[in-house]
N, C-alpha and C positions, 0 to 999 in steps of 0.2 A: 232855579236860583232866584229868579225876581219873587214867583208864590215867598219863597222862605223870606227873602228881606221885606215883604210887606208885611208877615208875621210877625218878624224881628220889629218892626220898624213900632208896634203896639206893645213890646215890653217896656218899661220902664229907664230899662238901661241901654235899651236899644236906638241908635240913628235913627229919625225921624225919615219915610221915603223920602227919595231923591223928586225934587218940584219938576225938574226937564222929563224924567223918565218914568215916574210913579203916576201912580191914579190923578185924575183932574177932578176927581172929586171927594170928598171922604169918604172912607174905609167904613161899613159896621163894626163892631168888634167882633173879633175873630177867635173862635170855641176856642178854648185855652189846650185841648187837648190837638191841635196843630202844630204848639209848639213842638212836643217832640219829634213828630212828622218832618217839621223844618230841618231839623237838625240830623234826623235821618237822611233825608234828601242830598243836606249838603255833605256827610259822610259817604253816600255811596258817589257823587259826584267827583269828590276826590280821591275816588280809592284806585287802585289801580287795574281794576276790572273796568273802571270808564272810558267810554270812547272818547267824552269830551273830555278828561286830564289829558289820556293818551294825545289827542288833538294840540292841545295849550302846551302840553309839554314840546312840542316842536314846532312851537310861537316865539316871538326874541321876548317878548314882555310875558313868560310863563310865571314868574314870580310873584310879578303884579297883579297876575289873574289869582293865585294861588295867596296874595296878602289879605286880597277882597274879600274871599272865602271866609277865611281865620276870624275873623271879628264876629261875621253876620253868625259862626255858630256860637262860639265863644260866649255870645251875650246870655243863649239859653242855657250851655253846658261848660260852665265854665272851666279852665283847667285847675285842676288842683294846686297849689302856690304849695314850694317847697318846705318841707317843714325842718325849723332854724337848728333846735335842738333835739337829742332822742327822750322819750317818755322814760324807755330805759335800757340799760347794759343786758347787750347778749354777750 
């Protein structure tokens, strides 16, 4: 999870790392072909084959670990926004 938010943290639209916990020094750029890497990471992280969901799921702040998540991927794959009207009649 930190590898992934250090990837995230060099996209454009991504949180800059965190000062307390991230590198004390600057990052090189990082092969853009990590991004997708990141965002694999954090999906097997959350699936339910993990030992660490399974873990956090019987945390009282499982949510909050699970909110943290949601962005850090979000920023490289984002979810598709629902579409308002149909193209056309079935």
């Amino acid at each position: 999870m930190a590898a992934a938010a250090l990837v995230v943290a060099q996209h454009p639209d991504g949180d800059p790392a965190c000062s307390n916990y991230g590198p004390s020094e600057p990052l090189p750029d990082l092969p853009a072909d990590l991004r997708m890497l990141a965002v694999d990471a954090l999906d097997q992280v959350v699936s339910h084959r993990s030992e660490l969901a399974e873990l956090w799921a019987e945390a009282a702040n499982w949510s909050k670990w699970h909110q943290d998540i949601t962005p850090l991927r979000d920023v490289r794959d984002p979810p598709i926004p629902p579409q308002e009207e149909a193209l056309f009649e079935i």
